[in-house]
C-alpha positions as CSV (number, residue, x, y, z in Angstrom):
1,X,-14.1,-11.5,-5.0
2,X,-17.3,-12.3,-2.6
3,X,-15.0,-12.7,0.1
4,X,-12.7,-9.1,-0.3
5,X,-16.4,-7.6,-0.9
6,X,-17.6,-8.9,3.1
7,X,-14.4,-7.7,4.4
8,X,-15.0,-4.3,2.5
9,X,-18.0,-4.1,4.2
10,X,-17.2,-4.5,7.7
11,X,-14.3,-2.2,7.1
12,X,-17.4,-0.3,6.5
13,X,-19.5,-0.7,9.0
14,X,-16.5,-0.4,11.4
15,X,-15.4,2.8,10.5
16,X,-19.0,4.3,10.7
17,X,-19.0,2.6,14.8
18,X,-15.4,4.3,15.2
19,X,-15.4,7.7,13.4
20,X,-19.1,8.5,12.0
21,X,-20.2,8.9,8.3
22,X,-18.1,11.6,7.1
23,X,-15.7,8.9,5.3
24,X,-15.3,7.0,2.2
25,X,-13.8,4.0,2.3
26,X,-11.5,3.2,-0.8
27,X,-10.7,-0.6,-0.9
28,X,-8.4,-2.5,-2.0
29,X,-8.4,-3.2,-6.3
30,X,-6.4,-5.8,-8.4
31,X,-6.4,-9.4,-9.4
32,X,-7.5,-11.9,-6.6
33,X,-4.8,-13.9,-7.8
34,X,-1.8,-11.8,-7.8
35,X,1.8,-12.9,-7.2
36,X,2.3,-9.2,-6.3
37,X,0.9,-7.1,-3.5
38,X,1.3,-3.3,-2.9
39,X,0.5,-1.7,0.0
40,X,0.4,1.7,0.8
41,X,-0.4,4.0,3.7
42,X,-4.1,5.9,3.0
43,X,-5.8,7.3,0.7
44,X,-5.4,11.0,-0.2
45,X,-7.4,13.5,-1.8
46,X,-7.6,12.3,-5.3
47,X,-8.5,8.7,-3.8
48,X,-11.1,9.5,-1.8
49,X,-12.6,11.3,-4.4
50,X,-12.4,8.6,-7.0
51,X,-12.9,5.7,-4.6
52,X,-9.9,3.8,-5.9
53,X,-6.6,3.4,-4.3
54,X,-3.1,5.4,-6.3
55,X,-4.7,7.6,-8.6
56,X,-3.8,11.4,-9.0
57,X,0.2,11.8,-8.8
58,X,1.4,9.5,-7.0
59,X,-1.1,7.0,-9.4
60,X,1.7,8.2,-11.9
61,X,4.5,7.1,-10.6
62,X,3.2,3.7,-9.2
63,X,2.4,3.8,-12.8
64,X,6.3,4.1,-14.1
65,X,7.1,1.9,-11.1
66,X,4.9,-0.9,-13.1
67,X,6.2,-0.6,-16.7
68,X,9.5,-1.1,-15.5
69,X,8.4,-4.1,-14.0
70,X,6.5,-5.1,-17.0
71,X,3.1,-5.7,-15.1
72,X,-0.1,-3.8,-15.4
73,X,-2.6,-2.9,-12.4
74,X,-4.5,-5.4,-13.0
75,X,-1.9,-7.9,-12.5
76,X,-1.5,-6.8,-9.1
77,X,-3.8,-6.0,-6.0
78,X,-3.4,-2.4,-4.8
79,X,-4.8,-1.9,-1.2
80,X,-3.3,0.5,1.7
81,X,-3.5,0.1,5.6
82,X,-5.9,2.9,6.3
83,X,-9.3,2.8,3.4
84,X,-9.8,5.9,4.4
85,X,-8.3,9.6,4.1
86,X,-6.8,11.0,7.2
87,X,-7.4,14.7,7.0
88,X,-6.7,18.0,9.2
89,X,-8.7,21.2,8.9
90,X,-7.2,23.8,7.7
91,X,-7.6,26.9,10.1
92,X,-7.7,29.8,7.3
93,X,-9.3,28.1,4.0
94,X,-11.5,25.9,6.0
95,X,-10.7,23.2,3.8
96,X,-9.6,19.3,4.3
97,X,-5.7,18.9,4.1
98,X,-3.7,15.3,4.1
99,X,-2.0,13.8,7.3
100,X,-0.3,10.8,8.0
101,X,-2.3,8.1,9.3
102,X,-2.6,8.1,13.2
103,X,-2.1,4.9,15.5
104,X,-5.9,4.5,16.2
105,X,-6.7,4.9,12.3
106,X,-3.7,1.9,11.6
107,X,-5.0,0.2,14.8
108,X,-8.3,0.1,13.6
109,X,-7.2,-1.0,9.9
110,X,-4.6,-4.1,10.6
111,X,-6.9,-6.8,10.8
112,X,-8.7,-5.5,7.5
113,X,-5.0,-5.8,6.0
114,X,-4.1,-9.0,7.4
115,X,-7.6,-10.3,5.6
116,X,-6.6,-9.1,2.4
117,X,-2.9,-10.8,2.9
118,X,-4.6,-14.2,3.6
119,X,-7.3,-13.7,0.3
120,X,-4.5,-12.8,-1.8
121,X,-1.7,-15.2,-1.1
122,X,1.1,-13.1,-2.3
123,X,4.5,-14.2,-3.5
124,X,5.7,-10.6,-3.0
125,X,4.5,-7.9,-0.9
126,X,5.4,-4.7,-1.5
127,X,5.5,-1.8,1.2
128,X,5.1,1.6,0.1
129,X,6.8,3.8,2.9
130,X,6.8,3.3,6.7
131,X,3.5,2.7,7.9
132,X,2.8,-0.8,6.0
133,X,6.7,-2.1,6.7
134,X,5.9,-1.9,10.2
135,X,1.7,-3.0,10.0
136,X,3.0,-6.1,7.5
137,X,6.4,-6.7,9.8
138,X,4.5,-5.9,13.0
139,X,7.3,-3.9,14.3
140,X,6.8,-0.3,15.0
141,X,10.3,0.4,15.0
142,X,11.0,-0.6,11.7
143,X,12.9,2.1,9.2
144,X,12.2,2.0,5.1
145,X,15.6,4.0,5.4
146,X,17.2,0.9,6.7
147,X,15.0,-1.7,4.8
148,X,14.0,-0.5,1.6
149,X,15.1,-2.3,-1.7
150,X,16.0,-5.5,0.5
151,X,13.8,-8.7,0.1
152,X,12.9,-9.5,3.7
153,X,11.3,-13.3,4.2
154,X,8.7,-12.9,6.7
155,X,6.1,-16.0,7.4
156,X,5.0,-17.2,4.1
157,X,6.1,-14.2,2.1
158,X,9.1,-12.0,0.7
159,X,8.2,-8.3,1.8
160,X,10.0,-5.6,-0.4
161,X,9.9,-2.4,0.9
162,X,10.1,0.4,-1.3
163,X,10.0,4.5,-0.6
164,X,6.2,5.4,-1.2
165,X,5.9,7.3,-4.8
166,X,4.5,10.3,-3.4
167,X,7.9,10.8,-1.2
168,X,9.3,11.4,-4.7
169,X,7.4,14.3,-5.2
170,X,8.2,16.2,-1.9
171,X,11.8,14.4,-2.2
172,X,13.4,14.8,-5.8
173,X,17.0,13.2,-4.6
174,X,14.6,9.8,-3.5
175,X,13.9,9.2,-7.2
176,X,17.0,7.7,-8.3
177,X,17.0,5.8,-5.5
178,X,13.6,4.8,-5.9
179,X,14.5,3.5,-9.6
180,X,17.0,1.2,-8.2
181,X,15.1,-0.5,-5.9
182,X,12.5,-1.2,-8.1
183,X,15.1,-2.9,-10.9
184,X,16.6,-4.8,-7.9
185,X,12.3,-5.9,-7.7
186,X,12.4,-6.8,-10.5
187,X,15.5,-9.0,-10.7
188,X,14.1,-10.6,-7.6
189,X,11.1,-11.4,-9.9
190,X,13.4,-13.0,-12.9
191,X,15.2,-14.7,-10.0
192,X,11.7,-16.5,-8.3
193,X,10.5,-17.3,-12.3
194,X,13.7,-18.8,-13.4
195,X,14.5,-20.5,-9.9
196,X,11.0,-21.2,-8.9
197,X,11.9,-20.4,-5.4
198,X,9.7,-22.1,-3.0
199,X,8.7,-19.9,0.1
């Protein structure tokens, strides 16, 4: 944990060079030794506020996503590309509003990732949404309407993508496709136990 708590630190120290002090950085959480990594976009509102990554709703239904796995948070490392919330001003309430992460804020944030990757030494990485499939594939044209719920073997890992939870919200139709890929996760799971596929 010494190590993921260096790299949290210059993630730091680099974001106060690059954008100034008004962010908090919410890092990565999880076991050190998952088989099992998730990887999100950025943090929102809820996460920034809390300092922990998936909390608030879309914390819920990562939350569903896990019991029908059959694996707790702690089990797993959560992390996203961007550690910080990318925000917009809102011209009439004055107030911070969520935006997608741009190419400097992912820019800035791969090497971080690719840190965590090597600490972690996943079997499995999971992408929530478009923005990791591409930071993890390192292809900026990749789709998570073409790729998600396939196992993709990419170096030393299998990469899953999956729709990111909070696309349910905004997207009800997503959810039963959501469900699926996850169960064809967690097959992929059984499979690797009973098979003990080598990578």
């Amino acid at each position: 944990m010494e190590v993921l708590k260096k790299i949290e630190e210059e993630y730091m120290q680099l974001v106060k060079n690059r954008l100034g002090e008004n962010y908090k950085v919410v890092f990565g959480e999880g076991s050190i030794n998952a088989k099992i990594m998730l990887i999100g976009e950025a943090p929102g509102e809820r996460e920034e506020e809390m300092q922990r990554p998936f909390v608030g709703q879309a914390g819920k239904n990562l939350d569903e996503f896990l019991d029908i796995l059959g694996l707790s948070r702690n089990e797993i490392y959560i992390t996203n590309v961007v550690k910080i919330r990318p925000f917009k001003i809102n011209e009439k309430t004055k107030r911070k509003s969520n935006r997608p992460p741009n190419s400097f804020e992912i820019e800035m944030s791969i090497e971080t990732l690719k840190k965590e990757i090597e600490i972690i030494k996943p079997k499995i990485i999971v992408t929530l949404g478009n923005i990791p499939l591409r930071a993890v594939l390192n292809d900026k044209k990749a789709s998570i309407g073409k790729y998600h719920g396939k196992a993709i073997k990419f170096d030393k890992f299998i990469v899953f993508p999956l729709y990111h939870p909070a696309s349910i919200i905004y997207n009800r139709s997503l959810k039963q496709v959501y469900h699926d890929d996850v169960l064809a996760l967690k097959s992929l799971m059984k499979n690797r136990e009973e098979n003990e596929i080598e990578l």
